[in-house]
N, C-alpha and C positions, 0 to 999 in steps of 0.2 A: 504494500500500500504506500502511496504519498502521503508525507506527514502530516498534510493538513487532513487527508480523512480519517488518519489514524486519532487526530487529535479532536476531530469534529464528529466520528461515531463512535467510539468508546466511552458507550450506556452504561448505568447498574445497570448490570443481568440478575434478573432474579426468577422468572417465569419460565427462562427462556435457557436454564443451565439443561444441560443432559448428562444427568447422573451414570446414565449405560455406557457412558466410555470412559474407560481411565486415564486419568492424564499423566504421560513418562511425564517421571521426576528429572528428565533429561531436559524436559522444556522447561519446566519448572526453576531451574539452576542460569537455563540462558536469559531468563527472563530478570533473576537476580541479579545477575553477572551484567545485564544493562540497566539493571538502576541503580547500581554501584558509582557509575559514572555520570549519577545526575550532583548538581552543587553541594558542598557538606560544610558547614560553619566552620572557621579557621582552618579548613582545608584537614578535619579532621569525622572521618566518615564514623558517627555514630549508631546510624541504622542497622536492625537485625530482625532478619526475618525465620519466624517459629512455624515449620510446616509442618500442617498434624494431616498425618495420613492414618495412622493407628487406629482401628475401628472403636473402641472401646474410649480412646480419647477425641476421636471426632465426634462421639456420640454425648459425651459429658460438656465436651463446650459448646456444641449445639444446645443441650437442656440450656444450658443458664442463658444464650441467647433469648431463647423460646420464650424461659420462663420471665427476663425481663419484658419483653416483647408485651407478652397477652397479661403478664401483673402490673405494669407501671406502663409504659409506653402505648399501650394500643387506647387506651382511658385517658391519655394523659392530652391539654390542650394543643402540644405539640404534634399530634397524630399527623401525618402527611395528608389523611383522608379529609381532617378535622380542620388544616389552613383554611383559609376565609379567603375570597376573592370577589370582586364583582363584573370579572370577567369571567362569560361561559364556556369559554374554550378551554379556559386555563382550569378551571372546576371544571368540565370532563377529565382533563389532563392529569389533575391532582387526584379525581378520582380513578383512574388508570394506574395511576403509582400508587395508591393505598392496595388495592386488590395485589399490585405484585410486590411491594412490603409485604403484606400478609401471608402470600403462595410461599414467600422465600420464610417462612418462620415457619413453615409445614416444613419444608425442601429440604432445609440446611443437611438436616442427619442423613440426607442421599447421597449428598455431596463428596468427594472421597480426597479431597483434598480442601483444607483450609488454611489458610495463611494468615498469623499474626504478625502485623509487623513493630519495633520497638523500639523507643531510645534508650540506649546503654548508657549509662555511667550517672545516669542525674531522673528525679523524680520533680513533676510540672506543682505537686502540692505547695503553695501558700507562697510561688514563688513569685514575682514582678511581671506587669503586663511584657512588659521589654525581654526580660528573662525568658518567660515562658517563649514569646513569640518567639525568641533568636532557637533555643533550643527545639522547635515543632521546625524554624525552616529548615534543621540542617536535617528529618525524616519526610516531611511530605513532598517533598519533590524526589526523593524516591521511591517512595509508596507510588506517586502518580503514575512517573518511570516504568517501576512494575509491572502496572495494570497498563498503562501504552503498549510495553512489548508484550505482555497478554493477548493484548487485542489483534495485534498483527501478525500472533499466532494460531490466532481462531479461538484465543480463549476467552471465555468472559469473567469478569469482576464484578464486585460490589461495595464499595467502600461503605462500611458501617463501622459506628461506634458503641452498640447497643447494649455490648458486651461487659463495657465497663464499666458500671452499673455494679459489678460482680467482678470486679477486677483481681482481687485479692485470691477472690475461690479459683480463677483463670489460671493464675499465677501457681496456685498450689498443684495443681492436675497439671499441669504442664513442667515442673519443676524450675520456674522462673524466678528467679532472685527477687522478689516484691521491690527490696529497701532503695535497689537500685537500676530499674529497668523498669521505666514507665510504659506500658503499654498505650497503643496508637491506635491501633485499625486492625477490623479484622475483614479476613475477604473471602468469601469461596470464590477457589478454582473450578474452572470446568469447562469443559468444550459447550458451544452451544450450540442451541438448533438452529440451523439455519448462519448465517454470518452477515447477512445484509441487515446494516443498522442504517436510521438516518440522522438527521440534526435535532436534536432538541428543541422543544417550544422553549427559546428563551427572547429576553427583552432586545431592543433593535441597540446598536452601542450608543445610540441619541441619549437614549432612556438611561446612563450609565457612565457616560463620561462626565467626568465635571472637570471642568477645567480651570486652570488659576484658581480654585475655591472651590465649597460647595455652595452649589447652586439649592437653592431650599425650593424650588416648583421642580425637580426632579420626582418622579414620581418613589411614594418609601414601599418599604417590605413593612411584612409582621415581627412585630417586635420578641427577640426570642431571646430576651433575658433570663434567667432562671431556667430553661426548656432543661441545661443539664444538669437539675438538679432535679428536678421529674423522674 
């Protein structure tokens, strides 16, 4: 693929994973091995990626997915299904991503490969806006990495956070050092059906650029303070 349609159709897949093929852990490595080389704070690559293929452990961190899911988040005003809009296209839209939120909280435990990914060496609690943000840029531009060279492998992603919620119990099943490896995202892998994805309904860049300042008649979002703590 060209990069721009790698970068312009790599969707959450969550409806659309197909659990019937296994994915070699040989793709799984090249897909790391290219987002090794996305940017890392001080030129010091802290991201690690926990791949749980083990039936018995993909099956226990699916539960606590799940069980956040349908106890706190599916009730919570956050719900995808639950944003407010007073556009109709965009409420089908959001109602279209709540039914495949919801399929992917069925799915997960079919799934046979899961990917946590993590910051080593420092923990995000009660630390500085500045801090936190320096320390998430030097993992989410390879998390994203990841899931690009996924896509252009025919694999699909998910990026969620749902999980942590339950980060601690994550941590213990997986044998993940809590005090010092913040966990980030988790993602299933999977081949999916079919490979033709297309753009997203999103805003036009009118709607989105501001320039020299913020312009306050840009149109706002839902306010989503507190949502992680839902």
């Amino acid at each position: 693929m060209e990069a721009d349609e790698v970068l312009t159709t790599t969707r959450a897949v969550r409806r659309r994973l197909d659990p019937a093929r296994p994915v070699p852990l040989d793709l799984i490595r090249e897909c790391v091995d290219v987002a090794l080389q996305a940017p890392a704070g001080s030129n010091l690559p802290r991201t690690r990626f926990v791949v749980v293929r083990d039936p018995v452990l993909r099956t226990g961190l699916a539960d606590l997915y799940t069980e956040v899911y349908e106890g706190t988040y599916r009730d919570s005003e956050g719900y995808i299904g639950r944003v407010a809009t007073d556009d109709a296209g965009a409420a089908r839209t959001q109602e279209r991503s709540a039914r495949s939120a919801d399929a992917l909280a069925n799915a997960l435990h079919e799934v046979d490969t899961i990917v946590l990914v993590c910051l080593e060496g420092a923990r995000l609690d009660g630390l500085s806006a500045m801090a936190s943000a320096s320390l998430l840029g030097g993992v989410l531009p390879a998390t994203w990495s990841f899931m690009l060279a996924a896509r252009a492998r025919g694999l699909g992603t998910c990026w969620t956070t749902m999980h942590l919620a339950r980060e601690r119990e994550a941590a213990d099943l997986l044998g993940i050092p809590y005090e010092r490896v913040q966990q980030v995202c988790l993602t299933p892998v999977a081949f999916t059906v079919g490979e033709r994805f297309g753009r997203a309904r999103r805003p036009s860049v009118d709607d989105v650029l501001h320039l020299d300042g913020w312009d306050a008649g840009l149109p706002s979002v839902p306010d989503v303070r507190g949502l992680a703590a839902r």
